[in-house]
C-alpha positions in Angstrom: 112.1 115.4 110.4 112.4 111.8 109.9 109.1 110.9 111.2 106.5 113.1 109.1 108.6 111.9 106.0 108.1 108.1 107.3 104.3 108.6 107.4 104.3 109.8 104.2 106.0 107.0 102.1 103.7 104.5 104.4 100.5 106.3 103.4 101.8 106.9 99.8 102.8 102.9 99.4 99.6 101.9 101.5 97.2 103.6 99.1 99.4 103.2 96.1 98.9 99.5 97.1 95.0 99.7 97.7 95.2 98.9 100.5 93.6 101.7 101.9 91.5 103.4 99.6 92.4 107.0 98.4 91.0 110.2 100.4 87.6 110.8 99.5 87.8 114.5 99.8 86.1 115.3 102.4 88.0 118.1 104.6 88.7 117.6 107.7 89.3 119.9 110.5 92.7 119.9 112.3 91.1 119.2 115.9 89.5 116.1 114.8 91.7 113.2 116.4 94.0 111.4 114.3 91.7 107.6 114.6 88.5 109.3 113.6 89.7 111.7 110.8 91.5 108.5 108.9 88.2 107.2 109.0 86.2 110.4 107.9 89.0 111.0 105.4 89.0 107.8 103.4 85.2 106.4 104.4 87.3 103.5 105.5 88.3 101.6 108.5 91.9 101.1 107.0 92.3 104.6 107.1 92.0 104.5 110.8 93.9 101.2 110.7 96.6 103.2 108.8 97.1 106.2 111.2 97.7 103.3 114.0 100.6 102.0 112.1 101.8 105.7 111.8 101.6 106.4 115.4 103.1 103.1 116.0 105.9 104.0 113.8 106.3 107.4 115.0 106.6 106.1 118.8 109.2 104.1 117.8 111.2 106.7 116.0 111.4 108.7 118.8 111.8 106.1 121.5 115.7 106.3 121.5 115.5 109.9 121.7 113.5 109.7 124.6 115.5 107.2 126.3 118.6 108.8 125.6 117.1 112.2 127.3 115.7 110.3 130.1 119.4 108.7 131.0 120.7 112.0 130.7 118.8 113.6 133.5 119.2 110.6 136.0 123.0 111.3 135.4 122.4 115.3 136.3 120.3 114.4 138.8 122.7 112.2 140.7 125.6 114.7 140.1 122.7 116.8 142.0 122.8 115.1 144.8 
């Protein structure tokens, strides 16, 4: 929940900004991938320059949760064992 809402105040401050400029209005497809629809989207490269910091952002919002997983199964897999 926490990461959609994070790429939403980025994007919202980014363009609010100008620092990327706003969507064009072209409509995308959902199967486009994320780097080339920011592009498409905005008819800029910060678009696609934006979606990188996203990703980058969401990575790192999940990270612990990942971790955190990953520790618990080496703990039920040496109980395993």
């Amino acid at each position: 929940m926490i990461a959609p809402m994070v790429n939403a105040i980025t994007t919202y401050f980014a363009m609010n900004l100008g620092l990327v400029p706003l969507c064009n209005g072209t409509v995308i497809p959902w199967t486009m991938p994320p780097i080339i629809s920011g592009f498409l989207a905005t008819g800029s490269i910060a678009g696609s320059m934006l979606q990188v910091i996203n990703i980058i952002l969401d990575i790192l919002i999940y990270l612990p949760f990942i971790v955190a997983l990953n520790k618990r199964q080496l703990i039920e897999e040496d109980k395993a064992e």
